[in-house]
N, C-alpha and C positions, 0 to 999 in steps of 0.2 A: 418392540423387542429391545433387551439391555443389552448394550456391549456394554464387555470388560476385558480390563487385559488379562493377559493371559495368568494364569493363576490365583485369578480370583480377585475382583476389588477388598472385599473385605479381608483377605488374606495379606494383600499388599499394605493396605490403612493400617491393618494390627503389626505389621514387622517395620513400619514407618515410625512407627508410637516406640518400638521394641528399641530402636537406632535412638530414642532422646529427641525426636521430630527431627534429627539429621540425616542426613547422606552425601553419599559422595556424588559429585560431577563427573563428567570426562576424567577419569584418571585420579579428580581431586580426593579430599583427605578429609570431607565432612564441613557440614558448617547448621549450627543451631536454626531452624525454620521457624523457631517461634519469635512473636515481637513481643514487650514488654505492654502494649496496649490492648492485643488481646486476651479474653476475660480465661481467666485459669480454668476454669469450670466447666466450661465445653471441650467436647471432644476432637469439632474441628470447627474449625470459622469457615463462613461459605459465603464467598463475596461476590454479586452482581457484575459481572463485567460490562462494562461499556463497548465490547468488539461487536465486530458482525460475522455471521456465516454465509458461506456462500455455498451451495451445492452442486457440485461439479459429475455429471454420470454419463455413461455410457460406454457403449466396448473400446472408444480408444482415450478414454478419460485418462489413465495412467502415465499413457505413452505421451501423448500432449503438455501434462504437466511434468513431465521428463525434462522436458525441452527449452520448461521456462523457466525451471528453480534450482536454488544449489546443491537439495539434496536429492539424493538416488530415491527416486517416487514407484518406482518397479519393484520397491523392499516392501512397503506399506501396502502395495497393490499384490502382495502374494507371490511374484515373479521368479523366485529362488530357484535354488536347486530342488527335488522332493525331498533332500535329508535336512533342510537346510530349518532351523528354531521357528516357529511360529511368528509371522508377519507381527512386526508392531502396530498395535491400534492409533498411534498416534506419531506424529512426523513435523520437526520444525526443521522451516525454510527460509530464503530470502527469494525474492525476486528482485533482478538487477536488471537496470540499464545497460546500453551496450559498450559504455564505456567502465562497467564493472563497480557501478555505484548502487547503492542497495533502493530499492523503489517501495519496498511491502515488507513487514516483517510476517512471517503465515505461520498458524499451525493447521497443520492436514489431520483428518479424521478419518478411518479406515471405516464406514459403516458392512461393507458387503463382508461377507463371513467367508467364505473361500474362493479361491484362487480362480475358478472356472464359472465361478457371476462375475454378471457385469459390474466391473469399476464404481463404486459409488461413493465418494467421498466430498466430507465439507471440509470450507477453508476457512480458517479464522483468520480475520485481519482486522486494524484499527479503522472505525467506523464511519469514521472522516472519510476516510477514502475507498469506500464502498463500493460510489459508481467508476472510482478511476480504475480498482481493482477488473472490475467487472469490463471495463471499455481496454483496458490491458488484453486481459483475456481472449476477448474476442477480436481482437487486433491479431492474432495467430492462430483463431481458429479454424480459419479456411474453410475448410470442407470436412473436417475430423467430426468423427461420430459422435460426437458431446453435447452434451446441455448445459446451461450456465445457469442458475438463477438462486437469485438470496433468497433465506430462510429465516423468513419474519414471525413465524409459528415457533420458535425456539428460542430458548434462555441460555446463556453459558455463564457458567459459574465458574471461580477457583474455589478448591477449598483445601482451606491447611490443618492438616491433623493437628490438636494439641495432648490429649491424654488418651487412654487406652477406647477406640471408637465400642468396643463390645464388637458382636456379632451381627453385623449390621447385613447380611445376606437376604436372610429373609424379608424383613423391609424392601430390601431391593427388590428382592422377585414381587410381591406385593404393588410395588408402584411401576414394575418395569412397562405399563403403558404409556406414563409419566415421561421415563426416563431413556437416551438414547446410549449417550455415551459417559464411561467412569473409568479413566486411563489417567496414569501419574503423569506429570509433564513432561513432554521430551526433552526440555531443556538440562533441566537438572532436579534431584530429590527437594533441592530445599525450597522451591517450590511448589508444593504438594502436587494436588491433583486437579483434569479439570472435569468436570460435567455440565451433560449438556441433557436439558429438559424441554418438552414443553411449555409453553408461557403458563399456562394455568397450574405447573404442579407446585406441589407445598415442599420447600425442603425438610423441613424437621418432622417430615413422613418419610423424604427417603434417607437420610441420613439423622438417628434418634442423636438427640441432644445435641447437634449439631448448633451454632448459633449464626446468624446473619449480620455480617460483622460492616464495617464502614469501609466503604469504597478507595477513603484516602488510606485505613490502614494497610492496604493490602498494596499501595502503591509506596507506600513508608518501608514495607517490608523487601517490595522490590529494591529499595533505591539500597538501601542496607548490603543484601547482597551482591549488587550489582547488576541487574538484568536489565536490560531496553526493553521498550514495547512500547510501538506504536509510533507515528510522525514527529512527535515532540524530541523522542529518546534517540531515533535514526530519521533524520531530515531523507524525503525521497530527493534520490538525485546529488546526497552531500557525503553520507557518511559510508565507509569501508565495510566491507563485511569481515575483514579479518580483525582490522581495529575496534572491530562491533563484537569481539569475541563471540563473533559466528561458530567457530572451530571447535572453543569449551564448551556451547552451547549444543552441540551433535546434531548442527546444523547446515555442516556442507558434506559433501562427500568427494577425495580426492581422487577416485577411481571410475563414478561414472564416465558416460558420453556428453559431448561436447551441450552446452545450453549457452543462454544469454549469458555475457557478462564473465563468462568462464578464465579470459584469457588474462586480464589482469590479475586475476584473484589464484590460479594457479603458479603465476607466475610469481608472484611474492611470496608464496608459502615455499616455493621451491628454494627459492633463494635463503628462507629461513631467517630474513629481518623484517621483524613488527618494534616498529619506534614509537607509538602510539596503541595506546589502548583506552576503551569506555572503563573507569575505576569508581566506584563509591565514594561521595566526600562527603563531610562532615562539618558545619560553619561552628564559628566559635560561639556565632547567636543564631537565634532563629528569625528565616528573613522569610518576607511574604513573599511568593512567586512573582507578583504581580512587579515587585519593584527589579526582578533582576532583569536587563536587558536581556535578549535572544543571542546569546552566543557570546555572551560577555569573557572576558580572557581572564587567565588563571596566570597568577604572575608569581614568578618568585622573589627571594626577599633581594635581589639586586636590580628586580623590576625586567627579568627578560622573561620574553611567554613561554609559559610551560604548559599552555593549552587553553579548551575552552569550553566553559559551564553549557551543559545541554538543558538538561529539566531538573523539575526538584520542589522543594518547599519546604518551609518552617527550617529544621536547621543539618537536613536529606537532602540527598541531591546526586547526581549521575554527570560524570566529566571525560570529555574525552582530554588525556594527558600523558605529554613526554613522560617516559616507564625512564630515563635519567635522572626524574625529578621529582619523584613524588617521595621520595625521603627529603628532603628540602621542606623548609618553613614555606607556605604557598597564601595567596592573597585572591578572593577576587576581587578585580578590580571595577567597584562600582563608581556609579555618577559621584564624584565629592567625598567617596568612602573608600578604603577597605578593607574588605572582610577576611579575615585570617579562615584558610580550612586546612584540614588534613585528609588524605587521600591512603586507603586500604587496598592490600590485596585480599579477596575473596577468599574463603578456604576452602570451597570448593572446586577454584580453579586446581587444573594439574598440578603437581608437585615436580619439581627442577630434577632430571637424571639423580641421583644419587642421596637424595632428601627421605 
């Protein structure tokens, strides 16, 4: 059976195509989805992920992961009001520590089609940590009516529109043996889409002219934007979820019930200062990963820290950085070297009251 979000995959791909391969974020103001390395001529690059699924079912599946994540999991499981817009197929998370440090980055997948089946959704997380995800889990499931188990029979892909996809529907219904899930990211548009297949299916059966693009370009394209994903990008146990721009991500919810990890992360928003933020840099050369230390510091030109390098490569990269200082000339500071970057705001993040 295909899921698709609501109004249609193919309707969403062609008004993504329509936008210039942009859209807005949380509130934001647009930002270009395509990269300079993907090939003109396809309609969308469809890239391999390296994450895992985990499939989470049963009648108190929803209520369960209610209790462990930042976002409200009662939207995605159908919960509403009866007048209330069609459940989203898809839902990004965090899972936090108890002292409100981020453990898992997730996205949820709504497989069950209304509100009155049972629960049945998958979780994407980064691969590494699998079984820790899984031994999480069942560390609070007590007695709750749920089942836990990874889905090694499944492929997840992203894929990012570049020119107009055509009428790609029919295809779809054609492979929908194939295919499970084709929902735009929850994070933000400029991130296309993701799906989720079968191991055996062909992509450029269910999406025509589609190309299968290179695993590092589509981590080049993240870093560009700005998005985290996965261990490298949010350390479990180190990184903030507000500093992880969880928040422009439509990744927490200020209004559920209480869960893990709830009590620092409300409390800072309340307050309404964030002094750090994960921002996109940019090196003046291109450096192999391999030689940047794990956390190596971001200095500016009077040599005080103004934060510190997460993940990245060639001359891309992802930094968590004082928001005082990233209009300042910035260094990382390597073994004997260093390296001059410049640090961007996203245009898809929000736009400032009166902008």
């Amino acid at each position: 059976m295909l899921v698709r979000a609501g109004g249609g995959a193919a309707a969403g791909l062609r008004g993504l195509w329509r936008r210039g391969g942009s859209g807005a974020g949380a509130g934001g103001g647009g930002a270009a989805c395509s990269s300079p390395s993907l090939p003109v001529a396809t309609a969308a690059a469809c890239f391999p992920l390296g994450r895992a699924l985990l499939r989470v079912r049963g009648p108190e599946a929803a209520l369960f992961l209610q209790g462990l994540l930042t976002n409200d999991v009662t939207q995605l499981a159908g919960g509403g009001p009866p007048a209330a817009a069609a459940p989203p197929r898809a839902l990004y998370a965090h899972a936090l520590n108890a002292q409100g440090r981020c453990l898992y980055d997730l996205i949820l997948y709504r497989l069950h089609e209304r509100p009155e089946e049972e629960p049945h959704i998958l979780l994407e997380c980064d691969s590494t940590v699998l079984d820790a995800v899984q031994k999480h889990l069942k560390l609070y499931k007590i007695r709750r009516k749920v089942s836990i188990a990874p889905c090694l029979d499944l492929s997840l892909w992203a894929v990012i529109p570049r020119e107009r996809p055509g009428d790609i529907a029919g295809s779809l219904n054609k492979c929908a043996d194939q295919t499970l899930v084709l929902t735009p990211d929850p994070r933000t548009e400029v991130m296309g889409w993701r799906l989720i297949t079968k191991k055996e299916a062909n992509l450029l059966d269910i999406i025509p002219g589609s190309h299968i693009g290179n695993i590092q370009d589509y981590h080049r394209h993240r870093y560009k934007q700005g998005i985290p994903e996965g261990v490298k990008d949010l350390p479990p146990g180190v990184a903030l979820p507000l500093e992880s721009n969880l928040a422009y991500m439509n990744g927490i919810s200020f209004t559920k019930g209480c869960y893990i990890g709830q009590e620092l992360t409300a409390r800072t928003h309340h307050m309404g200062v964030i002094r750090k933020r994960l921002l996109p840099v940019q090196f003046s050369a291109s450096l192999p990963l391999q030689s940047i230390p794990e956390g190596a510091e971001i200095l500016t030109e009077s040599g005080k820290s103004a934060g510190k390098f997460r993940a990245g490569g060639d001359e891309l990269g992802i930094a968590l950085l004082r928001l005082a200082n990233i209009n300042e000339p910035l260094c990382l500071n390597m073994p004997g070297d260093k390296v001059k970057l410049t640090a961007t705001i996203p245009e898809w993040w929000p736009k400032p009251a009166g902008k």
